[in-house]
C-alpha positions in Angstrom: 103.4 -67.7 -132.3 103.0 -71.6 -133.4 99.7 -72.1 -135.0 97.1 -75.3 -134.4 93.8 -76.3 -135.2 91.8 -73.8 -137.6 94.3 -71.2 -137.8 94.5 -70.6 -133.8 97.9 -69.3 -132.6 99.7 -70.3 -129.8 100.7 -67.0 -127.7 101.7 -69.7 -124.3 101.4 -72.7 -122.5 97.4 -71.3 -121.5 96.8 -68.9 -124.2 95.6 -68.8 -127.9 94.9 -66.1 -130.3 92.5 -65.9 -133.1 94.0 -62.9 -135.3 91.6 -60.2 -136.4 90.6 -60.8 -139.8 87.4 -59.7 -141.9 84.5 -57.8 -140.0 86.4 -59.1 -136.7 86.3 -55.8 -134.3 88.9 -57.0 -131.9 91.2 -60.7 -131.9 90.0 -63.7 -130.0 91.7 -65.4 -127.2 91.3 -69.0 -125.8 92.6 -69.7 -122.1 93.3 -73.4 -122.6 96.3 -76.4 -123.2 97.5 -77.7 -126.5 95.8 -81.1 -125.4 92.8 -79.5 -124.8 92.9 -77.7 -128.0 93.7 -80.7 -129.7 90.6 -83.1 -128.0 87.8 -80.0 -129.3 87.2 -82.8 -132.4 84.8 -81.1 -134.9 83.5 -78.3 -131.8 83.5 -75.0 -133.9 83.3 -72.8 -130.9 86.5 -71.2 -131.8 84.5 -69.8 -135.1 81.8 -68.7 -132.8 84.6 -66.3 -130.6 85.7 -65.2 -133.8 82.0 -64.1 -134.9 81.7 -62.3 -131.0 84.0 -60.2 -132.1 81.9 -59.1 -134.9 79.4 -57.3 -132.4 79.7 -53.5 -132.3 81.5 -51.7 -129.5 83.3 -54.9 -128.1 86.7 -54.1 -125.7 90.0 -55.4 -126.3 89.0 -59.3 -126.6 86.4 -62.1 -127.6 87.2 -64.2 -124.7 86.7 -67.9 -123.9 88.1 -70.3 -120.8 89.1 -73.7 -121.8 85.5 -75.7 -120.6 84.3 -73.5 -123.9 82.1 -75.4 -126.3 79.4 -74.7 -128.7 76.5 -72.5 -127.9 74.1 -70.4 -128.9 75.3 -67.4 -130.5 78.1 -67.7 -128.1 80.4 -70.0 -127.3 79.2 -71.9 -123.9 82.9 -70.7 -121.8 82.3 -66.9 -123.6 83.4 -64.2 -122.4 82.8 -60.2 -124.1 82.6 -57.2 -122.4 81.2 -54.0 -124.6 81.2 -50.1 -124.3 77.6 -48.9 -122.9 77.5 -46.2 -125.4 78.8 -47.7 -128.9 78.3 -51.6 -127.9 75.3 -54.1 -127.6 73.5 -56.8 -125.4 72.9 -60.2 -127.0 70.7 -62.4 -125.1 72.7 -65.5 -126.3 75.8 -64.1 -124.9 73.8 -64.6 -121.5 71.8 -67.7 -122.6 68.4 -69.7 -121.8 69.4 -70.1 -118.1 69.8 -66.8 -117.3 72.1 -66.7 -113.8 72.5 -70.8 -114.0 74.8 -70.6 -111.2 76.3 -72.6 -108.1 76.1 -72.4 -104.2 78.3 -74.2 -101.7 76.9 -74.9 -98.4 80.1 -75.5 -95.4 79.2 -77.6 -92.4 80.5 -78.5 -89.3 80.4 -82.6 -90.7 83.4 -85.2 -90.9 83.0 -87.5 -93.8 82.6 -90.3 -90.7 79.6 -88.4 -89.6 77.7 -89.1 -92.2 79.2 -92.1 -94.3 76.8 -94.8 -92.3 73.7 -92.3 -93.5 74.4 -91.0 -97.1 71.7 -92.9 -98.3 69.3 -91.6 -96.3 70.3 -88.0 -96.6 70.3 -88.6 -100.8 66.9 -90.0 -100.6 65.5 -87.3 -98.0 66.8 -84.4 -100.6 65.1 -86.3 -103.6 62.0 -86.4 -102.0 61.9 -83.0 -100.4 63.6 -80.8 -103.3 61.6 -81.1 -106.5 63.9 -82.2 -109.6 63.2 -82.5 -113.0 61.9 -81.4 -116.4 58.5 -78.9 -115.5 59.2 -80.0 -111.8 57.0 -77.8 -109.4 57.4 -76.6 -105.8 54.5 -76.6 -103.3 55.0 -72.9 -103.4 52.4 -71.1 -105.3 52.8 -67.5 -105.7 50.4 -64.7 -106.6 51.2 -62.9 -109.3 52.0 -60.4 -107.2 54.3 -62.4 -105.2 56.1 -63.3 -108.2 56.8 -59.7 -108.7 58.3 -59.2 -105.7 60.4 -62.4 -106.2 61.7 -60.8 -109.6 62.3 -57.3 -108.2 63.9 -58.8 -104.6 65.6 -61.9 -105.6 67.0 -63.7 -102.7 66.3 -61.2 -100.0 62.6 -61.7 -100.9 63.4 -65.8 -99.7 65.6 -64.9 -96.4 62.5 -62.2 -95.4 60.0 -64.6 -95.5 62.1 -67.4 -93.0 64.2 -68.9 -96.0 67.2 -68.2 -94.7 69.3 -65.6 -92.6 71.0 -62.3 -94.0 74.7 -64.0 -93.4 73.4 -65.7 -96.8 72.7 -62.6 -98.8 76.1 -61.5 -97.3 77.6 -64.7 -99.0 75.8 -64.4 -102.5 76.8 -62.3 -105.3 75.8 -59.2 -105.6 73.7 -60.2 -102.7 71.0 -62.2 -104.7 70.0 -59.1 -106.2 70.3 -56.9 -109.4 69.1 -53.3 -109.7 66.8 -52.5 -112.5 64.6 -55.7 -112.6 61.2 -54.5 -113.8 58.5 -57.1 -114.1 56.7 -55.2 -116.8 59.4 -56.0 -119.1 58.6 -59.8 -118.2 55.8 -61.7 -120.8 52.9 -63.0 -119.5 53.9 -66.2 -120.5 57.4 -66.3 -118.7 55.4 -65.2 -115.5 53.2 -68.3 -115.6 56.1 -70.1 -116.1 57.8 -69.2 -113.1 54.9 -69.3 -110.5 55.2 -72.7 -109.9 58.9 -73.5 -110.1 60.6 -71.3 -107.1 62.4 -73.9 -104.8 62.6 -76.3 -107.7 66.1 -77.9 -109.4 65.7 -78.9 -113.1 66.8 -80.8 -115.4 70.0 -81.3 -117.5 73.2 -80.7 -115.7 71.6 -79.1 -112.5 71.9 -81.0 -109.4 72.0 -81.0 -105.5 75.5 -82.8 -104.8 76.9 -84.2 -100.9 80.8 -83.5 -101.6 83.5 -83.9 -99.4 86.9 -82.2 -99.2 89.3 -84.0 -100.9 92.6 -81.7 -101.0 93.3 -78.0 -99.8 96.1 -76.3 -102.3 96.1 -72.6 -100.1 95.5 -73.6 -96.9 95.4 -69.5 -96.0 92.8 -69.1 -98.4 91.1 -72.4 -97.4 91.0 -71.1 -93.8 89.5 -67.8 -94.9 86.2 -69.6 -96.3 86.0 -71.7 -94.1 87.1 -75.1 -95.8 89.3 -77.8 -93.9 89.9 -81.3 -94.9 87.2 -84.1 -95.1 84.6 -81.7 -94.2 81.0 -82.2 -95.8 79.7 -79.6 -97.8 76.8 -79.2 -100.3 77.0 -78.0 -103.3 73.7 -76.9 -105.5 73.6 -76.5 -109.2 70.0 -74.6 -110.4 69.0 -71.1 -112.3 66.0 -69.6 -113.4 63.9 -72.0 -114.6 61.0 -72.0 -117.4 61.0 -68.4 -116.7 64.5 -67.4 -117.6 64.3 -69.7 -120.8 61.1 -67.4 -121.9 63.1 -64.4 -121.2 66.0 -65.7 -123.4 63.2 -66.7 -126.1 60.9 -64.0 -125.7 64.2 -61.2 -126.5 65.8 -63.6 -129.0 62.6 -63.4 -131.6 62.3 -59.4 -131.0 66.0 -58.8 -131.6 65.9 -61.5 -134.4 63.0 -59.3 -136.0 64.3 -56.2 -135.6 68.2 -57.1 -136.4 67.9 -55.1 -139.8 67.5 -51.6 -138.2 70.9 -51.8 -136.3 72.3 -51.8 -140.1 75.1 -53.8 -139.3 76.4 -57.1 -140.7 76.6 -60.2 -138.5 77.8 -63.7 -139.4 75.4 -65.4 -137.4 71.5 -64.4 -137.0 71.9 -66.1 -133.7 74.1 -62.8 -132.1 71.0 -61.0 -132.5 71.6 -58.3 -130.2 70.2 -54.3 -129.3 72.7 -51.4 -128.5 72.7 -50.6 -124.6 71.5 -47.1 -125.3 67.8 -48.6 -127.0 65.2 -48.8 -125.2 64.8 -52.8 -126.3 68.3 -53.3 -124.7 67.1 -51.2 -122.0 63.9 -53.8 -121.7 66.3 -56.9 -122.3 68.3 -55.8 -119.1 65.1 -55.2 -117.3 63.8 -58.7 -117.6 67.2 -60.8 -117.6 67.0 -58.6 -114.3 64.2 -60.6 -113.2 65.2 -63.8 -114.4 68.3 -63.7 -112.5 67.1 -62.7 -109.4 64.5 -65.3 -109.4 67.2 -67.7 -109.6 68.7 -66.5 -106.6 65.5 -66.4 -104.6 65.1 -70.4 -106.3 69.2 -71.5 -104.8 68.1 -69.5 -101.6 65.2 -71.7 -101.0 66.5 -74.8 -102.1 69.5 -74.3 -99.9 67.1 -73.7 -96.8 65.5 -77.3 -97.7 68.4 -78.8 -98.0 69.0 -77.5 -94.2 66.3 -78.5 -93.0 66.5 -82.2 -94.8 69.8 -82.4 -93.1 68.3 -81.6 -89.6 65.5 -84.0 -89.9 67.7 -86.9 -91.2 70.8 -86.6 -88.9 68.1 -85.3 -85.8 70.8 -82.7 -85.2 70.4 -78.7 -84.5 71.6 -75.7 -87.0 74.4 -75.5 -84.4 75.6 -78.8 -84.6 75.6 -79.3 -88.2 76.4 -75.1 -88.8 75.7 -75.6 -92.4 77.0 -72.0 -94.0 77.0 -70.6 -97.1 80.1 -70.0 -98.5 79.5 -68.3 -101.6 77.0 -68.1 -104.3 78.3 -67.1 -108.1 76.1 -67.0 -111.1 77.5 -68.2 -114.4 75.0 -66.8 -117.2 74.7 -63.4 -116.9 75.2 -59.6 -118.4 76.5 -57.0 -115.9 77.8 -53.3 -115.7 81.0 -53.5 -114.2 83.9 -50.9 -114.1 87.5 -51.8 -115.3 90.6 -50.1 -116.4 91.5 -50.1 -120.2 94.5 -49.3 -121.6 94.7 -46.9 -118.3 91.2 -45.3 -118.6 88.3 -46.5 -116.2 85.2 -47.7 -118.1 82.2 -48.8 -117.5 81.4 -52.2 -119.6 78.7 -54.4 -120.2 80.5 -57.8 -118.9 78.8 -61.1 -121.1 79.5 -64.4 -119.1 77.5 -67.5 -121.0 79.1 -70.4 -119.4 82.1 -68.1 -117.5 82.0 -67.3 -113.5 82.8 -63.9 -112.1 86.4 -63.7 -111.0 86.8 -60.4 -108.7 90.6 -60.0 -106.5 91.1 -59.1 -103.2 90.4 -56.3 -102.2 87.8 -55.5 -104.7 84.3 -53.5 -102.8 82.1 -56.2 -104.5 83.1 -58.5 -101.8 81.9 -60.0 -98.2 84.1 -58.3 -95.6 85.5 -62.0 -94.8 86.7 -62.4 -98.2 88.1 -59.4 -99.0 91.6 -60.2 -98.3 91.9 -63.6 -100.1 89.9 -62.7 -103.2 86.2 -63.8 -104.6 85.5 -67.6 -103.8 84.8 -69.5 -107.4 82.7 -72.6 -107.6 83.8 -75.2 -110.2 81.7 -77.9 -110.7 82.6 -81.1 -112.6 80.9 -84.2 -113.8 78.4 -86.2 -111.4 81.8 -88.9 -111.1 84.0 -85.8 -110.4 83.1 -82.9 -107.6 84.2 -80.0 -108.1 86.9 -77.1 -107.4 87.0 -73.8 -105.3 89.4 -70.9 -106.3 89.8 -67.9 -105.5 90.1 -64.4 -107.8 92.5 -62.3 -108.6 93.8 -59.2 -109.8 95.3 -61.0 -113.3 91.7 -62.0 -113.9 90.8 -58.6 -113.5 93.5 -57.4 -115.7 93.2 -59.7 -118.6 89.6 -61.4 -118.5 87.3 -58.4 -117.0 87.3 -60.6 -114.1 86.3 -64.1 -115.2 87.5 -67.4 -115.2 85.9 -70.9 -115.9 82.7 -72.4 -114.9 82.8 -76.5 -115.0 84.1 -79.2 -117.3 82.2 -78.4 -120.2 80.8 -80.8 -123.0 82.7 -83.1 -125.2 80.0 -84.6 -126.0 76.1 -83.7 -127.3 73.1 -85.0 -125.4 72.6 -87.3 -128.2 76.1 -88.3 -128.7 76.0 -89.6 -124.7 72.9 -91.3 -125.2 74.0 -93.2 -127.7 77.6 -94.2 -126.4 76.0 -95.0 -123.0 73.5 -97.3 -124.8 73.5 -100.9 -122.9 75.1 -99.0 -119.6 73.8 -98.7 -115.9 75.5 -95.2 -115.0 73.5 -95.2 -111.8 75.3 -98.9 -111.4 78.9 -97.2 -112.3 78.7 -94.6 -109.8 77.6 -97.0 -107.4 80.9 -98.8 -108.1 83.2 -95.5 -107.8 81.4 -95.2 -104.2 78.3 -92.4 -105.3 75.3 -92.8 -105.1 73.0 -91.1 -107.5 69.3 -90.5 -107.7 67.7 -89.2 -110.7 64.0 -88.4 -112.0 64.7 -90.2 -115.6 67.5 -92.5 -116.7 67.7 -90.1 -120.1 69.1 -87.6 -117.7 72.0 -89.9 -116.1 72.7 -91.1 -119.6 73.2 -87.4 -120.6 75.4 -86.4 -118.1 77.4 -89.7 -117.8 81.6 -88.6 -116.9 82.8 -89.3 -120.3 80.6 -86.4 -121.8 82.4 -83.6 -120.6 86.3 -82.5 -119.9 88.3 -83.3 -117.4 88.0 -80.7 -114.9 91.2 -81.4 -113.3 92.8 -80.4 -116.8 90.4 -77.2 -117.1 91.0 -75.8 -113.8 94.8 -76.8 -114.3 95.1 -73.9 -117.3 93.0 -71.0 -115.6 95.2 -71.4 -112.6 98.4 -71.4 -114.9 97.1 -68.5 -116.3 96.8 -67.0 -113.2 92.9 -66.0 -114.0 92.0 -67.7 -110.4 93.9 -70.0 -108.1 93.4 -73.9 -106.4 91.5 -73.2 -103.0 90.2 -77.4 -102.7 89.1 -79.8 -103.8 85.6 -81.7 -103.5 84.5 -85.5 -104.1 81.3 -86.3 -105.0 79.6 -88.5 -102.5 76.2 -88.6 -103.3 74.0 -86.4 -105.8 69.9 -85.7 -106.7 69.5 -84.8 -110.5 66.5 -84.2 -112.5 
């Protein structure tokens, strides 16, 4: 092994160890290139794998993919999977955004269909899908009705005309996770959320017209429904105010209450609970909740975004045959079952910042998937688009399933506001041919290109590494951000 940047050592072309040293349970590994490696700068998220795998009853690895960056607790690209009898749950090994995930919506479009009316369709979705910080939907639901939202999650959306049940079909775990229990939701996250279901965000979310660039498995490509210079619609949104109180709401109790697990952390910020507590218990309930509601949120905006593209083009759900292709969360906690070291075990799977990379075959799933592998939505930078892959079994093997979930940051909010001081972004994308509506030009400063990787060099190492493989290509045409 050749060693690099902070004592890392090279174990490939994709791979790169950080030894067990100190109160380290297991070694580190980083999926990502010696260039990549090289352009981190000061990012310390490699020192933030290596204090993961401090956290009792970790398996085999501290993980991270090569969009990693620094995070809370966790590296952002972080990826830890624990025993549910000896390990833990850390809500920053989830994050604020609990199930920030992506859907992409097929249709039945040419790029020439709709290049005369892009600006039309853009403006139509900025005006009929609520964006930005505190942004609220005309939706108000009881408190009751939030309830159901939380225990349901998408299927609550689809029963009440938002949708059909191919979607559910098409979403992870069908838009839903068992064991959501409202009670273990505060009052204050509840408020939170009543008046944010169909809405986008802020930050990095966005609702993006994209149009296929390049097909790499044209088997695979066939298989979910992707061909080129077709339209598609990609949507970028989680859980809103009310996952963020979740997150905040756990973080302070485990903070509190970190002495009575009498272990030694290097970072307060890994507060965790073992799985077997009955506050890891209530942790799992509520990030339950959290993540449904995001599902129910994509499920509705996706519907909108249907209906905005029915009103603007005056075409019928038969012309346009605007399908969902898959939904994947990237901020979440599961129980998952994988072989280790030749024994089955069930594991509590961390992804902060990592996407869900099941094989084919696997019962998880849609029946028109299952012989090509779990589709894997990469999204890049608002000048970029974004990447589909597919799963397989090496992911499952080596990363409990994951791979990658965008570009990732090079750069802090406040480093991109001041190097795009003087700039027009909304003028630059103009000039690369997208067009770009936004609630405040704080957020296009933000999330101007130069802040994050390049994807093309991201998704380059995890299909080296054969943790997922190139399905297409997208190009941003047009996108609504908060």
């Amino acid at each position: 092994m050749s060693e690099i940047k902070g004592g890392l050592k090279k174990i490939d072309d994709c791979r790169w160890m950080i030894p067990q040293t100190g109160g380290m349970r297991v070694p580190g590994i980083i999926y990502s290139s010696e260039r990549l490696i090289r352009e981190m700068g000061s990012d310390e998220s490699p020192k933030q794998v290596a204090n993961v795998a401090h956290l009792p009853g970790i398996v085999k690895y501290s993980l991270a993919m090569p969009d990693m960056h620094w995070g809370y607790g966790f590296p952002i690209g972080g990826v830890a999977a624990f025993g549910l009898q000896d390990g833990v749950i850390s809500p920053g090994g989830v994050g604020y955004d609990i199930n920030c995930g992506c859907r992409l919506v097929t249709t039945r479009l040419a790029h020439e269909d709709v290049r005369d009316r892009l600006k039309d369709l853009i403006s139509a979705l900025y005006h009929h899908i609520p964006t930005g910080v505190g942004s609220k939907s005309d939706l108000k639901l009881s408190a009751n009705e939030e309830r159901k939202v939380l225990i349901e999650g998408a299927k609550w959306a689809v029963e009440r005309g938002y949708g059909t049940q191919e979607d559910l079909e098409a979403t992870e775990d069908r838009g839903k996770i068992a064991g959501a229990d409202p009670e273990m939701v505060s009052a204050r996250a509840i408020e939170r959320g009543r008046e944010q279901l169909g809405t986008l965000g802020s930050g990095n979310h966005f609702l993006e017209i994209e149009v296929v660039e390049e097909i790499f498995d044209k088997t695979a490509a066939a298989a979910f429904g992707l061909e080129q210079d077709q339209i598609c619609v990609l949507i970028h949104s989680g859980s809103r105010g009310l996952g963020y109180q979740v997150c905040d709401d756990y973080l302070a109790r485990m903070v509190k209450h970190l002495g009575e697990l009498e272990i030694s952390l290097p970072d307060r910020q890994l507060a965790c609970a073992y799985l077997t507590s009955n506050r890891g218990k209530e942790y799992l309930a509520a990030m339950a909740c959290a993540a449904n509601y995001a599902w129910a949120n994509r499920q509705m905006m996706m519907h909108w975004t249907r209906e905005t593209f029915e009103h603007t083009l005056k075409k019928g759900p038969r012309d346009l045959g605007m399908r969902l292709l898959y939904d994947v969360c990237h901020n979440i906690a599961k129980i998952e079952t994988f072989v280790v070291d030749g024994k089955e075990m069930k594991l509590c799977v961390h992804r902060k910042g990592a996407t869900r990379a099941f094989p084919p075959g696997h019962p998880a799933l849609p029946a028109r998937y299952a012989n090509i592998g779990q589709p894997v939505l990469i999204p890049g930078d608002m000048g970029t688009g974004s990447y589909v892959l597919a799963g397989t079994e090496k992911a499952f093997a080596e990363t409990f399933g994951s791979t990658c979930h965008g570009a990732g940051r090079v750069m802090s909010r406040t480093q991109a506001k001041k190097a795009s001081r003087g700039r027009s972004i909304e003028r630059e994308m103009a000039a690369k041919g997208i067009i770009i509506m936004a609630t405040g030009k704080g957020t296009l400063s933000e999330e101007m290109p130069e802040a994050y990787k390049d994807l093309d060099q991201v998704v380059d190492v995890v299909h080296r590494a054969g943790i997922s493989r190139k399905v297409a290509k997208l190009r941003a045409l047009g996108c609504i951000k908060g």
